[in-house]
C-alpha positions as CSV (number, residue, x, y, z in Angstrom):
1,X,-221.9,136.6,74.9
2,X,-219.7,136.8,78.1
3,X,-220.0,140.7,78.9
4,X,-217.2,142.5,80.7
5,X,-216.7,145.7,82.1
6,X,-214.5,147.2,84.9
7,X,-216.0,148.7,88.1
8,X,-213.4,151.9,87.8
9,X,-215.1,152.4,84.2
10,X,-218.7,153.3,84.8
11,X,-219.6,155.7,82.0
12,X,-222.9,156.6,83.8
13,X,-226.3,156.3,85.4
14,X,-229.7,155.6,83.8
15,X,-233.1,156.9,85.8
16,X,-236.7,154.6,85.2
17,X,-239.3,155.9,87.1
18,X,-241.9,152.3,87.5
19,X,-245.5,152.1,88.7
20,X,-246.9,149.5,90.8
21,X,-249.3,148.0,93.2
22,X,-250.6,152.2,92.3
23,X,-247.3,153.5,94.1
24,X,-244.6,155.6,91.5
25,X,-240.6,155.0,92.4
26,X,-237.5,155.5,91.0
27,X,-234.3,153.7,90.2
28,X,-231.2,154.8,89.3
29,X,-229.3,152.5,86.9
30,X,-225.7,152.2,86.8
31,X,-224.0,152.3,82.7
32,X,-220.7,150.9,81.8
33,X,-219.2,149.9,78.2
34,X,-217.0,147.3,78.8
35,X,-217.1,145.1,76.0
36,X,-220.6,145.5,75.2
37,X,-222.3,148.9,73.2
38,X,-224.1,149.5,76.7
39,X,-224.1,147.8,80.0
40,X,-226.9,148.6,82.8
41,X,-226.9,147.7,86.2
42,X,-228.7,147.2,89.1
43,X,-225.9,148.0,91.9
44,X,-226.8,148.6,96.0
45,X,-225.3,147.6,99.4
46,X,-226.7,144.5,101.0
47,X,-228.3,145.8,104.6
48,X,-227.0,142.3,106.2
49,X,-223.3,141.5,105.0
50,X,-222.3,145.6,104.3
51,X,-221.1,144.1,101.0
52,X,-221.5,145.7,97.5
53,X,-223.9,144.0,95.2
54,X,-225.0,143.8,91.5
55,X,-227.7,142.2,89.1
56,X,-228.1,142.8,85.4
57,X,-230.6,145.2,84.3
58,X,-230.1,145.1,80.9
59,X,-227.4,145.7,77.9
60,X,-226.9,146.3,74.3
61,X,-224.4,143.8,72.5
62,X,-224.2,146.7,69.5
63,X,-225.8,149.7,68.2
64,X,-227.5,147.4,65.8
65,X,-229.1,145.7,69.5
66,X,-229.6,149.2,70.6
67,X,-232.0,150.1,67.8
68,X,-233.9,147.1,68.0
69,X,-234.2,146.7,72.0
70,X,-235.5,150.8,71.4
71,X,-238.3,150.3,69.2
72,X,-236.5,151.2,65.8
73,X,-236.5,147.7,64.1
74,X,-238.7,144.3,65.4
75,X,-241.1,144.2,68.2
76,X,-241.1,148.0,69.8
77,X,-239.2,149.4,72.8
78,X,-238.7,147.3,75.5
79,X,-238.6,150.5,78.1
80,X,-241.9,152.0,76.5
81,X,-245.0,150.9,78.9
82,X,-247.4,152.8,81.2
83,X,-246.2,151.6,84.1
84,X,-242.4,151.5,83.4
85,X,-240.7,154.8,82.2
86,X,-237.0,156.3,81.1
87,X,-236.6,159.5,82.8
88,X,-233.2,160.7,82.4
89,X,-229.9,159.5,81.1
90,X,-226.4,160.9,82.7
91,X,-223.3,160.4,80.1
92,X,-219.7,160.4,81.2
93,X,-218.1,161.6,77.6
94,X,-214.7,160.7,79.2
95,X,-215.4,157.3,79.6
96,X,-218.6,157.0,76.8
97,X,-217.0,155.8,73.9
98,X,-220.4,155.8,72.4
99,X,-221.7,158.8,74.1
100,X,-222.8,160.6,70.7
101,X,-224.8,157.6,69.2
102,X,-226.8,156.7,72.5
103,X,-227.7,160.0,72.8
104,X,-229.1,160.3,69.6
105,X,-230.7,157.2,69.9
106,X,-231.9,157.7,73.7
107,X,-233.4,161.0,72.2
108,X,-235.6,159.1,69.5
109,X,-236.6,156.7,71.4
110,X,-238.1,159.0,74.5
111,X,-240.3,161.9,73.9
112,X,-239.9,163.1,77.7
113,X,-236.2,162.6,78.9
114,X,-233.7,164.6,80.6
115,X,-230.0,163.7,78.6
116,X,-227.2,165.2,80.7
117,X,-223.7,165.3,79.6
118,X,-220.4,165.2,81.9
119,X,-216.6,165.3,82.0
120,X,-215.0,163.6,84.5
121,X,-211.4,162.3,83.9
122,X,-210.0,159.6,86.0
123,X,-207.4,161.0,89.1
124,X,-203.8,159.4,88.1
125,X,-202.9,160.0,91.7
């Protein structure tokens, strides 16, 4: 599956809080829909060229991927270890189209997470 999205569209930001070498940090991931359930990315600003860059963190083809990849069906959730953690979950409802399911199924999956809801419309300036 060839997923698309548009920047202008990003429908929110996921936190992971990940333990290594005995140090604790946190990410911010960045969500869009596109033409996927849920798309995450890993987006920064390269230090050498000043240019904007992305990688995949990870998406969700359908809810029916959603459940699955979150421990409801299959082989457990692929966010649940000791050293690897879903925090919180920030939802834009104006650009969610499936803000209501993935937070119901965020909220099952994760006994400790913050779920915060927002409205902001595009500017048609």
């Amino acid at each position: 599956m060839a997923l698309n999205w548009r920047w202008s569209e990003k429908c929110g930001e996921l936190t992971v809080r990940r333990t290594f070498d005995g140090e604790t940090h946190e990410y911010v991931k960045t969500l869009y829909e596109g033409n996927a359930f849920l798309i995450m990315l890993n987006e920064w600003r390269d230090k050498k060229s000043n240019e904007d860059m992305y990688s995949m963190f990870c998406f969700f083809a359908d809810e029916a991927h959603a459940k699955r990849s979150l421990g409801f069906t299959g082989d457990g959730n692929i966010f649940n270890s000791e050293d690897y953690v879903v925090t919180k979950i920030r939802l834009n409802k104006a650009k969610s189209r499936n803000w209501k399911k993935i937070v119901t199924l965020f909220s099952r999956a994760f006994d400790n997470i913050t779920i915060e809801l927002y409205t902001e419309k595009e500017d048609n300036d």
